[in-house]
C-alpha positions in Angstrom: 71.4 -0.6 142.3 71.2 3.0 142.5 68.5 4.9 145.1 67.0 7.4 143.2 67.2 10.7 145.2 63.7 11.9 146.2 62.7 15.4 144.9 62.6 18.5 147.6 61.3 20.9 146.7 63.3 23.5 148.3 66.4 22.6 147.0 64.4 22.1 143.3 62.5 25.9 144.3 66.2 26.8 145.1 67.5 25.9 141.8 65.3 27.3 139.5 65.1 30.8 141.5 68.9 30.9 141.7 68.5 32.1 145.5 68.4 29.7 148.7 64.5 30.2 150.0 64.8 31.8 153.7 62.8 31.0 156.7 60.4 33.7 158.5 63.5 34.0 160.8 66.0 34.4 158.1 63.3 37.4 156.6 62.5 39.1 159.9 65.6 38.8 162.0 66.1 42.5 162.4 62.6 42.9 163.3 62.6 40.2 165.5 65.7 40.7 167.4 65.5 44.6 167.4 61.5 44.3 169.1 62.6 41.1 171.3 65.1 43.4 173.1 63.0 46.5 173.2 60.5 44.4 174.9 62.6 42.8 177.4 64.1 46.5 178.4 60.6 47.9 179.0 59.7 44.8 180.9 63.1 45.4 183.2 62.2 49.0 183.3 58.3 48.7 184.1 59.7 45.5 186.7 62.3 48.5 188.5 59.4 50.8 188.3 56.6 48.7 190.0 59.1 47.7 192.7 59.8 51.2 193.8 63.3 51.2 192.7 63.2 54.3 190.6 62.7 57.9 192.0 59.6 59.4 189.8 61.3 62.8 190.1 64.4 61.6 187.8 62.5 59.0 185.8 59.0 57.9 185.0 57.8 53.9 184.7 56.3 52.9 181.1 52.7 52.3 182.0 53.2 56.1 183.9 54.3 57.7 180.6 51.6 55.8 178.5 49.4 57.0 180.6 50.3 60.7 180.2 50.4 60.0 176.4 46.5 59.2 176.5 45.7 62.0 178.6 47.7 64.3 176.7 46.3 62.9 173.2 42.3 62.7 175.0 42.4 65.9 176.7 45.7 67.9 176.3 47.4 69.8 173.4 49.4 67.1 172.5 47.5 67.2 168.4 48.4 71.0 168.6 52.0 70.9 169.4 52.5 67.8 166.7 50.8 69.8 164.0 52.7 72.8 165.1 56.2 70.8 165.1 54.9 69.0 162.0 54.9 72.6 159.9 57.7 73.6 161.1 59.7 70.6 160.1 58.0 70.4 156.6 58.8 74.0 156.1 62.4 74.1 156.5 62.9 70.2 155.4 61.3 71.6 151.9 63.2 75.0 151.0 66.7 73.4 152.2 65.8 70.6 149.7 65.0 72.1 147.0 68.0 75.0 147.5 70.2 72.4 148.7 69.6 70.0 145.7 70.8 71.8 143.0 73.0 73.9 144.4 74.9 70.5 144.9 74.9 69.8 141.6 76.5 72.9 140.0 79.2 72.9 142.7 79.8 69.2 142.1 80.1 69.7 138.6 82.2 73.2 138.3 84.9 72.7 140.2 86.2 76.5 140.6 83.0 77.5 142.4 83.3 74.6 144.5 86.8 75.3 145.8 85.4 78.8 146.6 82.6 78.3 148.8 84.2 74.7 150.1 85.7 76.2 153.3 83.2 78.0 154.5 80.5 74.9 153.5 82.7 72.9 155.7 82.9 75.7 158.5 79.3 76.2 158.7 78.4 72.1 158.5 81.5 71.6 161.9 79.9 74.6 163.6 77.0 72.9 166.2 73.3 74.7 164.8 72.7 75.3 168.5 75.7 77.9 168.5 73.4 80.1 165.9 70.9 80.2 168.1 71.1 83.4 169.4 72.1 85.3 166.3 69.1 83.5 164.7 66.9 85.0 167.7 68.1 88.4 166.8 67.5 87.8 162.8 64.2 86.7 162.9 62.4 87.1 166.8 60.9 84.3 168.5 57.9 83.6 165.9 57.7 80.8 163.6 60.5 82.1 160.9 63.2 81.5 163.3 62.4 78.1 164.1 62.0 77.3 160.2 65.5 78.9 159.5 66.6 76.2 162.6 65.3 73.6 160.9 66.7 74.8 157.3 70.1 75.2 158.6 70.0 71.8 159.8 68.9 70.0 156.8 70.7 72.2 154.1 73.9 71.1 154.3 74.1 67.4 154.9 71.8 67.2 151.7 74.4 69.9 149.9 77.5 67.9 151.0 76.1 64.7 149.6 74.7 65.9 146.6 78.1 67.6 145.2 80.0 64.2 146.5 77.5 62.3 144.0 78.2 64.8 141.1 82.3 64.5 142.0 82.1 60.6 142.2 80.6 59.8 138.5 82.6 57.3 137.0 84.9 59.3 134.8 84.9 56.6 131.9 81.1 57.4 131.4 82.1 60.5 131.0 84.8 60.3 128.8 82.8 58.1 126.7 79.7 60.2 126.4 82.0 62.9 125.4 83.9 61.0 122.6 80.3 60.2 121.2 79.7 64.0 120.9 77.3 64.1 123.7 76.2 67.4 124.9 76.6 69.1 128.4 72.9 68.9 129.1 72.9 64.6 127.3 75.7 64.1 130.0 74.0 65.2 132.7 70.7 63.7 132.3 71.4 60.1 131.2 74.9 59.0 133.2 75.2 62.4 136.3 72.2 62.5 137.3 71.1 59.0 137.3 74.5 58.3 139.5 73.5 61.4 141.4 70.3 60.3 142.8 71.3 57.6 145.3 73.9 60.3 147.3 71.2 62.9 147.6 68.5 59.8 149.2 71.0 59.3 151.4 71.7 63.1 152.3 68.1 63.8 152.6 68.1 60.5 154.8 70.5 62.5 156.9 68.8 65.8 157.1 65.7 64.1 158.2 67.8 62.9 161.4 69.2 66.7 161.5 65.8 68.2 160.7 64.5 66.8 163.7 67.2 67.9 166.2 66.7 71.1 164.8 62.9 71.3 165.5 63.3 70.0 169.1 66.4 72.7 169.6 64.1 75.3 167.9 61.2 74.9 170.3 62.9 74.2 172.6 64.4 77.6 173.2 62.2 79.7 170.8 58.8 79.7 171.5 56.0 78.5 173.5 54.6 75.5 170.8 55.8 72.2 169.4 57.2 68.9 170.3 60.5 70.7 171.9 58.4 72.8 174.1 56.6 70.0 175.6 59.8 68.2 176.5 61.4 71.4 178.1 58.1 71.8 179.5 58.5 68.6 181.4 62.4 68.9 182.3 61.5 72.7 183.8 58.2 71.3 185.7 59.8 67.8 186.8 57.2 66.2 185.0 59.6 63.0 183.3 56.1 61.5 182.1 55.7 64.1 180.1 59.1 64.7 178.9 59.2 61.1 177.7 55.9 61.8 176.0 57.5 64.1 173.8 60.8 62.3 173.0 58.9 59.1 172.3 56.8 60.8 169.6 59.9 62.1 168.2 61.6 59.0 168.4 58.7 57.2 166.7 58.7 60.0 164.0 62.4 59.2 163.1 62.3 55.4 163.0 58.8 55.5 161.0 61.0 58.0 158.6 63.9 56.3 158.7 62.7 52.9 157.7 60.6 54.7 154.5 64.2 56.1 153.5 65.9 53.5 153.8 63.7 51.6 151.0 64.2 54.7 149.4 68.0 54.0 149.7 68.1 50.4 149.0 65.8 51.0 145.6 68.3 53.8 144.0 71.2 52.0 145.3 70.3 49.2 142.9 69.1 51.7 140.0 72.7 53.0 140.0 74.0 49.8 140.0 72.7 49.3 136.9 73.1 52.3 135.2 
């Protein structure tokens, strides 16, 4: 006599979705591991802190710098110097896009241009922003144009680079097939370039976000007496590590928050071009 095998409805759930259903763990692992270990490294750090085991001239405690970060939110100039690094970022971040962007495209797509201006693209991507710094100083002064270009030159190019390796990888059978249909330049571009495009430039932008920041913490940094970078090398030149780490944790929290957006960002185009 055969036992009749009892339904579960996991495996039946399984079956008709196609996919295995995942537990809360299996969903959140990178959330849960990635916060299980920051916590347990601020709990060693606050523990070395509270037992006097860290100078407070080299390095602050957690509760310390949390504490700094309410006072300077409450009472100091913390709102001013976000807003302030906030433009600046937005500024630069949004003319190197939208130069970068399509100037990417037509170098992708017309080779003989792009062999031109390749070497020096390359030079000027290799060379370390911070190295500009000086000439930039004597361009544009110490006002709020010299920081923007900072923050340009940081973002332009790893959007550029990515964007004319997107053109440059498009399957090439598309291509030939669009053309044997009679398809026009401008037919060829919009329905199988650009569409294979997008994902490349996501992911450039993804990058310039990362340089964009470096480039507004460099930018005030030197130039200037405003911004995020100011209040860090405020801190180093005063000794004051709670407040240094006051302004590297906003920027830090600025880039994961930005980051994580992209990276849907990525993860939605990536399947768009899959299907394309």
């Amino acid at each position: 006599m055969t036992i009749p095998e009892q339904d579960n409805p996991r495996k039946n759930q399984s079956k008709g979705s196609g996919k295995p259903d995942r537990s809360f763990y299996e969903k959140h692992d990178g959330l849960i591991l990635g916060g299980s270990a920051v916590l347990i490294a601020l709990t060693v750090w606050q523990s070395f802190w509270s037992a006097g085991l860290i100078d407070p001239l080299f390095l602050s405690g957690p509760s310390v710098i949390v504490t700094r970060f309410a006072h300077e939110l409450n009472e100091g100039n913390l709102t001013h110097h976000l807003s302030f690094s906030a433009k600046n970022f937005l500024t630069g971040f949004s003319l190197a896009t939208l130069l970068s962007v399509p100037l990417g495209i037509l170098l992708g797509w017309y080779r003989i241009p792009r062999l031109i201006l390749e070497p020096f693209i390359n030079g000027f991507y290799a060379t370390p922003r911070i190295a500009f710094i000086p000439l930039i100083i004597m361009w544009f002064g110490i006002g709020l144009g010299a920081k923007i270009f900072i923050v340009f030159l940081s973002v332009f190019f790893p959007i550029l680079i990515n964007t004319i390796h997107g053109v440059k990888t498009t399957d090439p059978q598309l291509l030939k097939a669009a053309r044997s249909f009679c398809a026009s330049e401008w037919e060829i571009f919009r329905s199988i370039v650009l569409p294979c495009t997008v994902p490349f430039i996501v992911t450039g932008i993804r990058q310039g976000v990362a340089h964009g920041l470096i480039g507004v913490v460099i930018g005030e940094f030197f130039v200037g007496s405003d911004g995020i970078g100011y209040l860090i090398g405020e801190g180093g030149t005063m000794f004051e590590t709670d407040l240094l780490f006051v302004g590297v944790v906003v920027i830090s929290f600025v880039g994961i928050v930005m980051a994580q957006l992209l990276n849907r960002v990525t993860r939605y185009f990536d399947r768009w071009r899959s299907q394309t």
